[in-house]
Phi, psi and omega in degrees: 000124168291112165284142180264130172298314189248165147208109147311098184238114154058054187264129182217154167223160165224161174199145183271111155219136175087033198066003153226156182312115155250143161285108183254322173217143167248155208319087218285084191249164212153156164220155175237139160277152165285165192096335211278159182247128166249181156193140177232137219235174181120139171336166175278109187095029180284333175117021176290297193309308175302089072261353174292273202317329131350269200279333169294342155100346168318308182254196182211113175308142178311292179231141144130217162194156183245090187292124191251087219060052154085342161279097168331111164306325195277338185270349195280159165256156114046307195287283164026269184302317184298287198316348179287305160319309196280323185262344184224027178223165178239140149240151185218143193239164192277317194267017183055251190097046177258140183316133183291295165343302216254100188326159165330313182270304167313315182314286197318287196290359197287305179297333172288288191300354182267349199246010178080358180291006195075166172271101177289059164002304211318292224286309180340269207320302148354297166265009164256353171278293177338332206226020159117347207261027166311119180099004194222054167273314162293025179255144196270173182265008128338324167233045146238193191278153159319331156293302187316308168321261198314006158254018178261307167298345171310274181309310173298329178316322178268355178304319177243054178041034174314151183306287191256152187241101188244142179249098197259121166004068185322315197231060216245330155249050181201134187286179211293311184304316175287329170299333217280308160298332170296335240249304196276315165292358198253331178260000172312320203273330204269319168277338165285316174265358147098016203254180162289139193212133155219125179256110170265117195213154177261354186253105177324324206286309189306318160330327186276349214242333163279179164320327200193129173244153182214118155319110150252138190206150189006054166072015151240168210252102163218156194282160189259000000 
């Protein structure tokens, strides 16, 4: 039997502006199996990153609960919830979000030295040979390009073999030629190294390419 990785039960969020409920996702339930590629789709401001943010344990849902490997999100305090993140998910974000300061190779090794493993150089590099970036390892990210960054962002996404792989519209700042090889790297990488990937996007095509797609529209959930 295929165990679920991620699980949603009866997930709703709110948030007050301007002194009133506004409602962002209503009760919302799902499971993701490991291995498995999802992607959840919707319009701009449907309320896909809050459910990224959700289910990565970044936020805390209003009602319900989210199980995140087999942990009740709701039961963890902050610290909890960080150590989960740092040992078993990767993000790879539409802005890159790489340390300016910090070379190709540091950006990459960053997520090891932070979880206390030391710096694997060996391993860096490696996953920066994996995503093309052989010979750009000292470049700071100012020189390299928006692909290049987001094959930076790649690579550090996988330093600690992460389980889950969550993608917020990996390719959202890049144009179509360039998206289209982060797209064939990110599931190239994602089947090699064996992990879950869910992924937000607004774009179907990218969507068709995963396993399951599940729809957001005005803060309800449906499988496509």
């Amino acid at each position: 039997m295929s165990l679920s990785i991620i699980k949603a039960i009866s997930v709703s969020k709110s948030v007050i502006s301007n002194g009133n409920e506004l409602s962002i996702l209503k009760d919302i339930t799902f499971d993701v199996v490991a291995g498995e590629t999802v992607a959840i789709v919707g319009t701009s401001g449907a309320g896909k990153s809050t459910l990224m943010a959700l289910l990565a344990g970044l936020d805390i849902a209003s009602s319900g609960e989210i199980e995140l490997l087999d942990q009740p999100l709701s039961q963890l305090n902050d610290e909890q919830r960080a150590q989960i993140r740092s040992e078993s998910i990767g993000f790879v974000f539409q802005s890159f979000l790489l340390i300016p300061s910090l070379s190709a190779l540091e950006n990459v090794t960053l997520p090891a030295i932070l979880r206390g493993e030391g710096e694997d150089i060996e391993k860096a590099k490696q996953l920066l040979e994996s995503v093309g970036l052989t010979g750009r390892e000292t470049h700071l990210p100012d020189q390299l390009s928006g692909g290049e960054q987001q094959r930076v962002a790649l690579a550090r996404a996988f330093m600690t073999q992460p389980k889950i792989l969550f993608a917020d519209e990996p390719t959202g700042n890049l144009d179509e030629h360039t998206a289209e090889n982060i797209i064939e790297l990110l599931f190239e990488m994602n089947r090699d190294h064996g992990t879950t990937l869910v992924l937000i996007t607004h774009d179907t095509n990218l969507a068709k390419r995963c396993d399951r797609t599940l729809s957001i529209h005005a803060g309800q959930l449906q499988e496509v």
